[in-house]
Backbone atoms as SQL, in Angstrom:
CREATE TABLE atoms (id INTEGER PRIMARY KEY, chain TEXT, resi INTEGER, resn TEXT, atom TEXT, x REAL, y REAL, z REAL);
INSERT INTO atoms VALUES
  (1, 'A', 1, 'UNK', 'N', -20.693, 14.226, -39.956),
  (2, 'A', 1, 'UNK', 'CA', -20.122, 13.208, -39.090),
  (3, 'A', 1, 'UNK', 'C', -21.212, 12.181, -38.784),
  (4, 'A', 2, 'UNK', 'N', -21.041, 11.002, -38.852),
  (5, 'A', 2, 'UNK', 'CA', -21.616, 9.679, -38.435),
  (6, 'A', 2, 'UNK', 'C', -22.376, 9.347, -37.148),
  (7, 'A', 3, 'UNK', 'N', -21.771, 10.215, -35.988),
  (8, 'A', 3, 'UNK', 'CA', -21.900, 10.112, -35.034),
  (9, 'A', 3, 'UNK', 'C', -21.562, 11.244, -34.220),
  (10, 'A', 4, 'UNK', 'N', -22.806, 12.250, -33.850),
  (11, 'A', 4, 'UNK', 'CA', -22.344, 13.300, -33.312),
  (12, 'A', 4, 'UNK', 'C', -22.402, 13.153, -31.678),
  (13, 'A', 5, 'UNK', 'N', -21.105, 14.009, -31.018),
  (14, 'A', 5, 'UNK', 'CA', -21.911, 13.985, -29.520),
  (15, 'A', 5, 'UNK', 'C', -22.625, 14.438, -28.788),
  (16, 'A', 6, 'UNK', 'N', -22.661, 14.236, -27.811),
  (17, 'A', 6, 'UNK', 'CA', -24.320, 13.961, -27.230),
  (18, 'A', 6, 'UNK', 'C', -23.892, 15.176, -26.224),
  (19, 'A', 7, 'UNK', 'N', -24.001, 16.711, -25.786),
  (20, 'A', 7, 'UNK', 'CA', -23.623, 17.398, -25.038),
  (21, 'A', 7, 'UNK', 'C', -24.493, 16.685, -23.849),
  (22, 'A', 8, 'UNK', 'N', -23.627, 16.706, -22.520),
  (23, 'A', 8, 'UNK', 'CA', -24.334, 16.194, -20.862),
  (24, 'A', 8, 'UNK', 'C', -24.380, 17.143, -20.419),
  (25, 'A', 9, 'UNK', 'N', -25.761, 17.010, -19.897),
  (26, 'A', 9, 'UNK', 'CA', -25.839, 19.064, -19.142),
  (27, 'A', 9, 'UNK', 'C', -25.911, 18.507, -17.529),
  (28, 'A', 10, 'UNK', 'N', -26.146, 19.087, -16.805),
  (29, 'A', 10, 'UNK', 'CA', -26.147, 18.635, -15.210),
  (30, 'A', 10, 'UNK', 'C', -27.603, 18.099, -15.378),
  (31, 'A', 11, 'UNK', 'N', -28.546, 18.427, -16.052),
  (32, 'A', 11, 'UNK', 'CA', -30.063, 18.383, -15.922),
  (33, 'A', 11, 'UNK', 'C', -30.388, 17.305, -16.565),
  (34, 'A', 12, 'UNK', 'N', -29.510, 16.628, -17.980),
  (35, 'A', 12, 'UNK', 'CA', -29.670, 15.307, -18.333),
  (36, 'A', 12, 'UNK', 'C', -28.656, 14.511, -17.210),
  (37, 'A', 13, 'UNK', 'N', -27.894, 14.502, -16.589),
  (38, 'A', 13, 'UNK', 'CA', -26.949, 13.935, -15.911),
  (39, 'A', 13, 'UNK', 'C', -28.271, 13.480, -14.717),
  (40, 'A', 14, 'UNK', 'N', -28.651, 14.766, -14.157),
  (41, 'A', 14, 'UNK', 'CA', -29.907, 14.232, -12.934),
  (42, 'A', 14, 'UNK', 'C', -31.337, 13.541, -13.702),
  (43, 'A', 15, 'UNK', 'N', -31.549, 13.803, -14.670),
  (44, 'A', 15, 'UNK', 'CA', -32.831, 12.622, -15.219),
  (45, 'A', 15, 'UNK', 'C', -32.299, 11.289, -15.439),
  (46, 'A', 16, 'UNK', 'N', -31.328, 11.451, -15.749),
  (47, 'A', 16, 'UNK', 'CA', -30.150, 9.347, -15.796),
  (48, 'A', 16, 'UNK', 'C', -30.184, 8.826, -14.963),
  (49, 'A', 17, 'UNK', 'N', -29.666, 10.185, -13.893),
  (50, 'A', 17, 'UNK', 'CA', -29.386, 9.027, -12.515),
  (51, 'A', 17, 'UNK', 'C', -30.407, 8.745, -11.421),
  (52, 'A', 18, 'UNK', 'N', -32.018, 9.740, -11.962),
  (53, 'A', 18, 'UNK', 'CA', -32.441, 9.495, -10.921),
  (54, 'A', 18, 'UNK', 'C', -33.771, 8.190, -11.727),
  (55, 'A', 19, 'UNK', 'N', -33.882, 8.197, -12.886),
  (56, 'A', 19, 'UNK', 'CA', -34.478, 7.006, -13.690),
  (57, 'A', 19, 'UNK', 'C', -34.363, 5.783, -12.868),
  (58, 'A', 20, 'UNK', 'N', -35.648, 5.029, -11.933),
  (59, 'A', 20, 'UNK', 'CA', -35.943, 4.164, -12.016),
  (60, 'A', 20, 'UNK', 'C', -35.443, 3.800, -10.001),
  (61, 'A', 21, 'UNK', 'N', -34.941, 4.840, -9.686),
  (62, 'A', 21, 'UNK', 'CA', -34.816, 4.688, -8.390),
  (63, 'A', 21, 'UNK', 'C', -36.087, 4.063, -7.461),
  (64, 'A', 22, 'UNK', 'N', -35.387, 3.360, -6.295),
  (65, 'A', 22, 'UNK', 'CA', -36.453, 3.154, -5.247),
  (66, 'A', 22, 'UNK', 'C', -36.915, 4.758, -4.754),
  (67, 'A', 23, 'UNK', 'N', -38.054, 4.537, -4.222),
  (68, 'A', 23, 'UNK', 'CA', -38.936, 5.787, -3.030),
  (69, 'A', 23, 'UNK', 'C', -37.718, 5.801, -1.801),
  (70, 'A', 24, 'UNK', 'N', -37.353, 6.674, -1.167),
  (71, 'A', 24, 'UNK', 'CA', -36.872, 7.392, -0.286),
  (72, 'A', 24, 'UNK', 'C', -37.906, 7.279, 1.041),
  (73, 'A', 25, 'UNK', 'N', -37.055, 6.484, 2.059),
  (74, 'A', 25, 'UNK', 'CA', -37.832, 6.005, 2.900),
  (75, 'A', 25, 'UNK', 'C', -37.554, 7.020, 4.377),
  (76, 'A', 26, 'UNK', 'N', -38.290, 7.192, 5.332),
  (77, 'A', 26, 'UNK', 'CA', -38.149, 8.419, 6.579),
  (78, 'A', 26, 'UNK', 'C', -38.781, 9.213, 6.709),
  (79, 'A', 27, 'UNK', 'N', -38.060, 10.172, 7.682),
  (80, 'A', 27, 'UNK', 'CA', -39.378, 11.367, 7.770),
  (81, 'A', 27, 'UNK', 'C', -39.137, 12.490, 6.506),
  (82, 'A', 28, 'UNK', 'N', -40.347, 12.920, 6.338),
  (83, 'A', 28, 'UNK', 'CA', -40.393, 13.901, 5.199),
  (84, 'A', 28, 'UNK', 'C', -39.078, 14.733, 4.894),
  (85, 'A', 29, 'UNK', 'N', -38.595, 15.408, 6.137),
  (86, 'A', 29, 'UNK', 'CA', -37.474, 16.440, 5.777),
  (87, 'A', 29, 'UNK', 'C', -36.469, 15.854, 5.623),
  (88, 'A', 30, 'UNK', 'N', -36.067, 14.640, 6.385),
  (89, 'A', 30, 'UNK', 'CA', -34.876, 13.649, 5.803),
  (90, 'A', 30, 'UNK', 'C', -34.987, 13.267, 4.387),
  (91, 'A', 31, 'UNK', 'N', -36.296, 12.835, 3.790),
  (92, 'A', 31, 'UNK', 'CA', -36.173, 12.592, 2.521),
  (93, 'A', 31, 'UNK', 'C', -35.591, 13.805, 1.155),
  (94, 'A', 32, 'UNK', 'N', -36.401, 14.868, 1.699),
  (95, 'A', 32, 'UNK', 'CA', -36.000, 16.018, 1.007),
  (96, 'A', 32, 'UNK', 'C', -34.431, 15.993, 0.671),
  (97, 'A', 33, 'UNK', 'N', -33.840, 16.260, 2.042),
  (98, 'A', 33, 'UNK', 'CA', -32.349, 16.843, 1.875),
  (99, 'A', 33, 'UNK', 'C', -31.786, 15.366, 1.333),
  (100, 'A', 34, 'UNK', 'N', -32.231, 14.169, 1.472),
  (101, 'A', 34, 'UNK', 'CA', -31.404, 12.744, 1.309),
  (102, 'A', 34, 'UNK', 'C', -31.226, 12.529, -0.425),
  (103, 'A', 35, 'UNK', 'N', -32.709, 13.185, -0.965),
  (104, 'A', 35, 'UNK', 'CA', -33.039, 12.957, -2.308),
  (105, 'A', 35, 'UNK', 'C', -31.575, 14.276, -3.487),
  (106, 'A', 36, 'UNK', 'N', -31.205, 15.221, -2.824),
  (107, 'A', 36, 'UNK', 'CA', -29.850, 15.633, -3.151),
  (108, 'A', 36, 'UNK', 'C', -28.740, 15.325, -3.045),
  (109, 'A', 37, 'UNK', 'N', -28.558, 15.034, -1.820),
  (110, 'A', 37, 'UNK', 'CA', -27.428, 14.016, -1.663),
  (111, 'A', 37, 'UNK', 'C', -27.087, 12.554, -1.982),
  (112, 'A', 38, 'UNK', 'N', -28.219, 11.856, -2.794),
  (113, 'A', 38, 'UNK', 'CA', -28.013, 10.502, -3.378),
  (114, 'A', 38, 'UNK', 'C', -28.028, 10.915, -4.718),
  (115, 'A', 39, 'UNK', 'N', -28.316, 12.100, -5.497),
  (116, 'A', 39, 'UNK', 'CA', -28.203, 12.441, -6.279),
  (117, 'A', 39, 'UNK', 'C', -27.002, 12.817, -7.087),
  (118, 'A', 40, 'UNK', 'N', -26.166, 13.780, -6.131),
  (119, 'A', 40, 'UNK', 'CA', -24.790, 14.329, -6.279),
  (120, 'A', 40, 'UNK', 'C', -24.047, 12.954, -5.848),
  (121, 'A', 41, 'UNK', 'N', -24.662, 12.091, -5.434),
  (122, 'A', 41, 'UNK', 'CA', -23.198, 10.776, -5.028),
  (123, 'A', 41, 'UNK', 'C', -23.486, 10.067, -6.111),
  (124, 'A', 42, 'UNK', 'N', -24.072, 9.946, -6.592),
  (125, 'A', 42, 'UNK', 'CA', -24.670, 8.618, -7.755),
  (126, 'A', 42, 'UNK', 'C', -23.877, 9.348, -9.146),
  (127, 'A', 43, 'UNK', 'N', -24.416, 10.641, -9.190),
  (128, 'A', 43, 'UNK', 'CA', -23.990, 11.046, -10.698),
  (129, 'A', 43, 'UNK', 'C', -22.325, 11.047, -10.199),
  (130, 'A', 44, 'UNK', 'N', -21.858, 11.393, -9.449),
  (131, 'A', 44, 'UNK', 'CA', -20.340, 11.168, -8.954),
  (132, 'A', 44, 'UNK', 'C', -19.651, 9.659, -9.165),
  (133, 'A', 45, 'UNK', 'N', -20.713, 8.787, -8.583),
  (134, 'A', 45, 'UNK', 'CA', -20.336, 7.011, -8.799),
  (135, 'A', 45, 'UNK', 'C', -20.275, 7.142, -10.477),
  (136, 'A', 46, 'UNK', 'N', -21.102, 7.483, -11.166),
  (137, 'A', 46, 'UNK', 'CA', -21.104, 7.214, -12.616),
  (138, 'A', 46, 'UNK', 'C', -19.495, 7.564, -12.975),
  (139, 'A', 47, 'UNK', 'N', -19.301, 9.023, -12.605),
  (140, 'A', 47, 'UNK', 'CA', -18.135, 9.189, -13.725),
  (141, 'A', 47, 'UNK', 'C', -17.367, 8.758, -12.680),
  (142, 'A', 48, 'UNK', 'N', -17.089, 7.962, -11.370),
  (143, 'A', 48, 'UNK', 'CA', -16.466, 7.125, -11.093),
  (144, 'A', 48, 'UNK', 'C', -15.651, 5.737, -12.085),
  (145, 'A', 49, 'UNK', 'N', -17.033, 5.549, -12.561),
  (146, 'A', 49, 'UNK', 'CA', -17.326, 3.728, -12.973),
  (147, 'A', 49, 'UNK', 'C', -16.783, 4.348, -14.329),
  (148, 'A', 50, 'UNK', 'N', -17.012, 5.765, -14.614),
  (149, 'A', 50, 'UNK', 'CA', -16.752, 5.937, -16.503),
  (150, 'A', 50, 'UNK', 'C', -14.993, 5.822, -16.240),
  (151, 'A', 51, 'UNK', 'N', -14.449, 6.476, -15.470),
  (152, 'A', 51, 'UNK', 'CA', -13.192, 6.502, -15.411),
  (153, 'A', 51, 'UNK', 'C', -12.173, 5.329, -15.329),
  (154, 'A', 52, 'UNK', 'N', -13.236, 4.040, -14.531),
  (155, 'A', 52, 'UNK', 'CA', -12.234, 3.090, -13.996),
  (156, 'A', 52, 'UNK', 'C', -12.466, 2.364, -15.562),
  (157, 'A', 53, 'UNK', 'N', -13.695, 2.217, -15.800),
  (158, 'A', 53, 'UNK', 'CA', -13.842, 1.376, -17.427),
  (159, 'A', 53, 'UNK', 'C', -12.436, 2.314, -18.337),
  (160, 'A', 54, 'UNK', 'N', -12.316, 2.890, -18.240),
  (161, 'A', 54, 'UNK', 'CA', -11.324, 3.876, -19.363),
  (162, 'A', 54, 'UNK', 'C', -9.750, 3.527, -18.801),
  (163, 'A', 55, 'UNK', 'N', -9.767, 3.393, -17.536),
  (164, 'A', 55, 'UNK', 'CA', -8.411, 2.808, -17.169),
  (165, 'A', 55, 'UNK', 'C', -8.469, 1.221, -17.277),
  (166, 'A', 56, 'UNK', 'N', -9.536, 0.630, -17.601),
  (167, 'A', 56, 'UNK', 'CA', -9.024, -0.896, -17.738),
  (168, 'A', 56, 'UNK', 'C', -9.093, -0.646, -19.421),
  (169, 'A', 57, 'UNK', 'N', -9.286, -0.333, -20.252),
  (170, 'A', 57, 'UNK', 'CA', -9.348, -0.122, -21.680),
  (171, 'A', 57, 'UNK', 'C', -7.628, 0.031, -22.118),
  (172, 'A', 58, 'UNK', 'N', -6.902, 1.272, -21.331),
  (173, 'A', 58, 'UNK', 'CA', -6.000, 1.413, -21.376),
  (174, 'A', 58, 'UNK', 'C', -4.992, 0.539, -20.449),
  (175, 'A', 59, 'UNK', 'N', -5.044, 0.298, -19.337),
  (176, 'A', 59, 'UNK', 'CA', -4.081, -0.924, -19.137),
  (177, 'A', 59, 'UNK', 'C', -3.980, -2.375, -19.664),
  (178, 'A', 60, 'UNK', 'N', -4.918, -2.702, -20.189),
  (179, 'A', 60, 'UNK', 'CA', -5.437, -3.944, -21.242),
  (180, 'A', 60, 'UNK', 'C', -4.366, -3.676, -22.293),
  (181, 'A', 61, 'UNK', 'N', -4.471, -2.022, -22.903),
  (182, 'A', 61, 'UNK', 'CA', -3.938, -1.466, -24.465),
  (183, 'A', 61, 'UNK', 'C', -2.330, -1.952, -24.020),
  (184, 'A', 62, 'UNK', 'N', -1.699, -1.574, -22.473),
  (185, 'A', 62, 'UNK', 'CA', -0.638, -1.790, -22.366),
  (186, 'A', 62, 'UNK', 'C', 0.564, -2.752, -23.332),
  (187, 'A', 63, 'UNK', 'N', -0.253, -3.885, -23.274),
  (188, 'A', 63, 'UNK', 'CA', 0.347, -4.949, -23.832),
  (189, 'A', 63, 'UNK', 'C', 0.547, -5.138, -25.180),
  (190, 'A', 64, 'UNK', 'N', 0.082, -4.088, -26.365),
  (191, 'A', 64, 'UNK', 'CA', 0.111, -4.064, -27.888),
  (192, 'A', 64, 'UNK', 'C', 0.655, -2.352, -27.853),
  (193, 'A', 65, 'UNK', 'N', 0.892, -1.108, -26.649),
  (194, 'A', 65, 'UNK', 'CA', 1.336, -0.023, -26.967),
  (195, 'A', 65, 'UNK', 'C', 2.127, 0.438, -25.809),
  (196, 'A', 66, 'UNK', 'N', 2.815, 1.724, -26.382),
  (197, 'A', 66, 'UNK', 'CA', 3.863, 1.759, -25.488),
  (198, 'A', 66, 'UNK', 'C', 2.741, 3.042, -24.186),
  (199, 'A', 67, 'UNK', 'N', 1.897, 2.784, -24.251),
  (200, 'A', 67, 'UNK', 'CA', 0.826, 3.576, -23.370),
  (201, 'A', 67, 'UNK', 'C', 0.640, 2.956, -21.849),
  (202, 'A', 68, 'UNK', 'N', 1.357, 3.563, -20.876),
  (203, 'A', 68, 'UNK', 'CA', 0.912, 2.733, -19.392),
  (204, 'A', 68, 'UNK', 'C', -0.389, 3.880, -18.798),
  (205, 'A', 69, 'UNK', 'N', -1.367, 3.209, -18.168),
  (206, 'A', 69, 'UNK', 'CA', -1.866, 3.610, -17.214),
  (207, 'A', 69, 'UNK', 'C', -1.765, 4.051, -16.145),
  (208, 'A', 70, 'UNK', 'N', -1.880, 5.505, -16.000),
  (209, 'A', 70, 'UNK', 'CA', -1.330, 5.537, -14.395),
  (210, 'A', 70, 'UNK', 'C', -1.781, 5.061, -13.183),
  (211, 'A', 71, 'UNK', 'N', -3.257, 4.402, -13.166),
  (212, 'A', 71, 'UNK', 'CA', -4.246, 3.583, -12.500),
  (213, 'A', 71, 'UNK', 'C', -4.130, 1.990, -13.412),
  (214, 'A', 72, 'UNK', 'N', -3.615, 1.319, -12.741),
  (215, 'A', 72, 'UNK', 'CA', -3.441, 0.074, -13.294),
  (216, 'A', 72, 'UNK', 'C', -4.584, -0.857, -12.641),
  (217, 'A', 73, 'UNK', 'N', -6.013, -1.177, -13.797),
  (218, 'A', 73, 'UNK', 'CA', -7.563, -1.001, -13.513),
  (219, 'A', 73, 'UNK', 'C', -7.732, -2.450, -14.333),
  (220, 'A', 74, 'UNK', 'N', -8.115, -4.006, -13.418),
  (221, 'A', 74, 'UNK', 'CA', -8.720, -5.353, -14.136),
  (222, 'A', 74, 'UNK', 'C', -10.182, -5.312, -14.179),
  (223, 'A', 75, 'UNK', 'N', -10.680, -5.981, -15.099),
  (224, 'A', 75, 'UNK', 'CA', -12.172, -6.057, -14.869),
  (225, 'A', 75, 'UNK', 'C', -12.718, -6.882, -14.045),
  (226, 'A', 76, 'UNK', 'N', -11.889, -7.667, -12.618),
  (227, 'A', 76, 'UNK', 'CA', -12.782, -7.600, -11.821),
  (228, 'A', 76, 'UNK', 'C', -13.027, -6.437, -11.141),
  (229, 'A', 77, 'UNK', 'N', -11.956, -5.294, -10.899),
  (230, 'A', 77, 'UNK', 'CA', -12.045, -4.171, -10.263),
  (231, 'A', 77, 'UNK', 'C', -13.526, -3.404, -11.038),
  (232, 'A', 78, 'UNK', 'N', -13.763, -3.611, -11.782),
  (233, 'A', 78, 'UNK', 'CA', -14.537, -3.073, -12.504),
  (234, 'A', 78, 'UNK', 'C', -15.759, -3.454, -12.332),
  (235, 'A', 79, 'UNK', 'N', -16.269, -4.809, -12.407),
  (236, 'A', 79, 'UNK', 'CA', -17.317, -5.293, -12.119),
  (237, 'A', 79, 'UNK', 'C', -17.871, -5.096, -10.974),
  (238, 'A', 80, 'UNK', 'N', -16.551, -5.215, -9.847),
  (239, 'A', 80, 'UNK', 'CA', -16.768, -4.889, -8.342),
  (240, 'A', 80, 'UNK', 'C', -17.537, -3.416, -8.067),
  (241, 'A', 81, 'UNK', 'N', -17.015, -2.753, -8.971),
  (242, 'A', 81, 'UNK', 'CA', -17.228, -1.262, -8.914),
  (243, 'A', 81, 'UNK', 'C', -18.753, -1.083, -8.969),
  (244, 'A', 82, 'UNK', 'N', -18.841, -1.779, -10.435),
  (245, 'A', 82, 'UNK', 'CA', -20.214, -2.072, -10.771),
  (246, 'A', 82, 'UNK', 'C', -21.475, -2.481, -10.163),
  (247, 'A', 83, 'UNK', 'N', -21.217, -3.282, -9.237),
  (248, 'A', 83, 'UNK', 'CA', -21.699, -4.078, -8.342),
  (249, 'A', 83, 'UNK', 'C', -22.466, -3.427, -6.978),
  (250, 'A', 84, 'UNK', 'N', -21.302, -3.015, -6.780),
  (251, 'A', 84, 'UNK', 'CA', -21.070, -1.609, -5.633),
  (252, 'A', 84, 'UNK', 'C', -22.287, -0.622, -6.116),
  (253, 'A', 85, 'UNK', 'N', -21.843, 0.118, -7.209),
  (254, 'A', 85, 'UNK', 'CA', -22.572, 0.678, -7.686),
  (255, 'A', 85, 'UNK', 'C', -24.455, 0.697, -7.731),
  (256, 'A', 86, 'UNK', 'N', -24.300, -0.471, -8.234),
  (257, 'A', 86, 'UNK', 'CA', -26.183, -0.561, -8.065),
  (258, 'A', 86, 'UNK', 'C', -26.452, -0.908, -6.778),
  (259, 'A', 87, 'UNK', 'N', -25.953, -1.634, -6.221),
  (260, 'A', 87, 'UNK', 'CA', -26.445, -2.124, -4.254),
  (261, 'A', 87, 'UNK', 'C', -26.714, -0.772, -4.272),
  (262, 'A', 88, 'UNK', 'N', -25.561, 0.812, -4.165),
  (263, 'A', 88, 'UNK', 'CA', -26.175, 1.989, -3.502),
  (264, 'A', 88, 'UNK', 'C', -27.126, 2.635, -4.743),
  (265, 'A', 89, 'UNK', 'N', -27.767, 2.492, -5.742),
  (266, 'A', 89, 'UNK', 'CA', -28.840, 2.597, -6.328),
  (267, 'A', 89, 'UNK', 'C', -30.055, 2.409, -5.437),
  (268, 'A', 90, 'UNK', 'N', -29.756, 1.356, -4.554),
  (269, 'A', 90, 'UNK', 'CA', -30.956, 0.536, -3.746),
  (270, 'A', 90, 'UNK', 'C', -31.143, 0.976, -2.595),
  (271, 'A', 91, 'UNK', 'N', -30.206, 2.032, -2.295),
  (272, 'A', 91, 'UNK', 'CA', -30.164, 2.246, -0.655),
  (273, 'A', 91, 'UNK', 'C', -31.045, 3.109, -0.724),
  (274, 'A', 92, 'UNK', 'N', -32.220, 2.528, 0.225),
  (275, 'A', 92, 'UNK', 'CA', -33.470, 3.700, 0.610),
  (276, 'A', 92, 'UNK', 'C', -33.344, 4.399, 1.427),
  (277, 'A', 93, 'UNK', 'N', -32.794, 4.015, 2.458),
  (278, 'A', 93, 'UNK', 'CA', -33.063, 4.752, 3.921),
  (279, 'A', 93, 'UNK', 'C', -32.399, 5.953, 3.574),
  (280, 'A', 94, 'UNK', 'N', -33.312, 7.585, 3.809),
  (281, 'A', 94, 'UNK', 'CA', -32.872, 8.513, 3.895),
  (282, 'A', 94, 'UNK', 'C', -32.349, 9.428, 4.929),
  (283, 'A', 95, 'UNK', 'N', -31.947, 8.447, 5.955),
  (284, 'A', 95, 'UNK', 'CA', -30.653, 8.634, 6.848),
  (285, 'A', 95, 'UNK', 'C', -29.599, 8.139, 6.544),
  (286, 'A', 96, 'UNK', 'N', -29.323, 7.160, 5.644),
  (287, 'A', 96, 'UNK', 'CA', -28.450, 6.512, 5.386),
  (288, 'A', 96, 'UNK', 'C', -27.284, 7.614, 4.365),
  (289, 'A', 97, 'UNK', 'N', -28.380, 8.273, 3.749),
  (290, 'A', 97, 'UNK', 'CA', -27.867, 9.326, 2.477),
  (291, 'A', 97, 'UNK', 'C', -27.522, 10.430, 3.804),
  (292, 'A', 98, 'UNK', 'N', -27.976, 10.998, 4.166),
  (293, 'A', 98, 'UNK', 'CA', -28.119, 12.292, 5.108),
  (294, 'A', 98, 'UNK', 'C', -26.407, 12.158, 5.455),
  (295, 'A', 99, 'UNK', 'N', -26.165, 10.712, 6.386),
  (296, 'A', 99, 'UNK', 'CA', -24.871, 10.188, 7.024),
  (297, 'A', 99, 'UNK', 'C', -23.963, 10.498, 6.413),
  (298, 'A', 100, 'UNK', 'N', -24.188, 10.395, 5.031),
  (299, 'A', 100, 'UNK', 'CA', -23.046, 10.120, 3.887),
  (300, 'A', 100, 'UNK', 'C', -22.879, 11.633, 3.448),
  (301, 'A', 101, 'UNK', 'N', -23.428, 12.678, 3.624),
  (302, 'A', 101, 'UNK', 'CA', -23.615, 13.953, 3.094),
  (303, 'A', 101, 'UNK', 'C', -22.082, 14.550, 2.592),
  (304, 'A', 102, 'UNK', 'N', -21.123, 14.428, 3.217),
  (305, 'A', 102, 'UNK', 'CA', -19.619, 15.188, 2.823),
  (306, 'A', 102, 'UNK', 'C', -19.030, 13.865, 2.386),
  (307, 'A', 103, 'UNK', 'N', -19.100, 12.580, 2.097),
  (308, 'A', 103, 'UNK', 'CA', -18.700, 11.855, 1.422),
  (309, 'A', 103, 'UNK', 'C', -18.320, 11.629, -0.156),
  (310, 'A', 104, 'UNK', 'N', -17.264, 11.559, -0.657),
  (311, 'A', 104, 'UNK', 'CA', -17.639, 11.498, -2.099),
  (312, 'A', 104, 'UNK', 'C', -18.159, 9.810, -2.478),
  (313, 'A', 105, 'UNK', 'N', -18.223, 9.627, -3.278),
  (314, 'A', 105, 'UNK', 'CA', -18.589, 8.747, -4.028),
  (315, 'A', 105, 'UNK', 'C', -17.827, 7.392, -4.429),
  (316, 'A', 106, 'UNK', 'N', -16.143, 7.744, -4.311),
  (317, 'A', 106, 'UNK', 'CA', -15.306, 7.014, -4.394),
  (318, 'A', 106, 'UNK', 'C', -14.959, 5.954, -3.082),
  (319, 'A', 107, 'UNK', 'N', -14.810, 7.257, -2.189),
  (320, 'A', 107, 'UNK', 'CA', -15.146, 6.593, -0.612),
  (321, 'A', 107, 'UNK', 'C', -15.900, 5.383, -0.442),
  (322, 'A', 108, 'UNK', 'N', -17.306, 6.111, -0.862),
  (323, 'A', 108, 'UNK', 'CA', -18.450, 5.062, -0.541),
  (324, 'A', 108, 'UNK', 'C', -18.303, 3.894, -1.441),
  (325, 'A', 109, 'UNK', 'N', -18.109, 3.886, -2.544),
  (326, 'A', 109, 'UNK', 'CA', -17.659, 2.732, -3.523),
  (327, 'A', 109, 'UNK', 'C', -16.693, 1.650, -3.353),
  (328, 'A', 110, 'UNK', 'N', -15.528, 2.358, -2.589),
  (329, 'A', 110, 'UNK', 'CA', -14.499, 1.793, -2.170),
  (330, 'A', 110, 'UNK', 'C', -15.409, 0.947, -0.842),
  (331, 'A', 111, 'UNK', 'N', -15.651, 1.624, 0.167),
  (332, 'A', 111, 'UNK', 'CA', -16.447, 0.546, 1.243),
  (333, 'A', 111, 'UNK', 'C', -17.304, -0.119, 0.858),
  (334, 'A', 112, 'UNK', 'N', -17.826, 0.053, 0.038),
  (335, 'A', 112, 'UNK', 'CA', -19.314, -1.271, -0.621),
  (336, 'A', 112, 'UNK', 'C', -18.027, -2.097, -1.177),
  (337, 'A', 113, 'UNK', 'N', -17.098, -2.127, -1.970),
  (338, 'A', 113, 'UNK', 'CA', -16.795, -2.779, -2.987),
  (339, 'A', 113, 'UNK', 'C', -15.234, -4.116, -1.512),
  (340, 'A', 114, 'UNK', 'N', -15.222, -3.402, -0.546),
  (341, 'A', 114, 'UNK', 'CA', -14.213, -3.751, 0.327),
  (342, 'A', 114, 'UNK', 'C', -15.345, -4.631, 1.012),
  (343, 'A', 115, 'UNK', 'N', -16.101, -4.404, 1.480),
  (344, 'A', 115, 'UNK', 'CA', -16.899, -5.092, 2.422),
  (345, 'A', 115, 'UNK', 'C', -18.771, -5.297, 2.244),
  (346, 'A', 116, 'UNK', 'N', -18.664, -5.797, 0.934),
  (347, 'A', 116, 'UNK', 'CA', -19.880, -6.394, 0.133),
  (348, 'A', 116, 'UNK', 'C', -20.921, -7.125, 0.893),
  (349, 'A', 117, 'UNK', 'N', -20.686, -8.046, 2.206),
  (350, 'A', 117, 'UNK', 'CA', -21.643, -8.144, 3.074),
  (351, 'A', 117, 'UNK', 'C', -22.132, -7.232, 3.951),
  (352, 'A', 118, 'UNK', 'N', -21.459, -6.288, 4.140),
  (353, 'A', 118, 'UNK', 'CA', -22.277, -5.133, 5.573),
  (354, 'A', 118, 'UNK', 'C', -22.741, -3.843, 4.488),
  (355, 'A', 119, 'UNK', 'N', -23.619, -4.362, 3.892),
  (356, 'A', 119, 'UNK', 'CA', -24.593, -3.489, 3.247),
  (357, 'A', 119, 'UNK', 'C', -26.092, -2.761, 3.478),
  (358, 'A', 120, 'UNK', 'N', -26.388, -1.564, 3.546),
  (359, 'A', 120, 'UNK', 'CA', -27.782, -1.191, 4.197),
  (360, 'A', 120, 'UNK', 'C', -28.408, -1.815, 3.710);
């Protein structure tokens, strides 16, 4: 085969997402527990962002197949997502992560992507 795939283990999933991050700002033990929990939300945002790209692929397809989307997904929704996405790449404060601890990822995406000026 031409192109084999690439198995994702949880352990390449956490070297992706944590590549190139800001330092984790606070007191020591906040950083600790903050540096897991921006971890598990980020790799969560990813297959967020993988999912919504795959529903605008397929509601796009709509229009040449008889295939509907059950998430009906434009690429500004997408970009927005995107957008969203790296701002919380940037979020240092490790209270900010701590806050967010039982949050998923969608949540938080959805409020960055709703209200793009009140950003940490």
């Amino acid at each position: 085969m031409l192109f084999e795939p690439s198995e994702e283990t949880p352990g390449t999933k956490r070297v992706i997402t944590e590549g190139g991050l800001p330092e984790l700002t606070g007191e020591a033990a906040e950083r600790a527990s903050a540096r897991e929990i921006r971890r598990r939300i980020l790799i969560e945002g990813d297959d967020v962002l993988t999912r919504l790209r795959s529903d605008e692929i397929i509601t796009e397809a709509q229009v040449d197949t008889a295939i509907v989307s059950p998430r009906q997904v434009d690429s500004g929704q997408v970009h927005a997502a995107e957008a969203a996405l790296n701002r919380l790449r940037n979020v240092t404060d490790a209270a900010w992560w701590n806050a967010r601890k039982s949050h998923a990822a969608g949540e938080i995406l959805a409020e960055m992507m709703a209200n793009p000026e009140d950003q940490p």
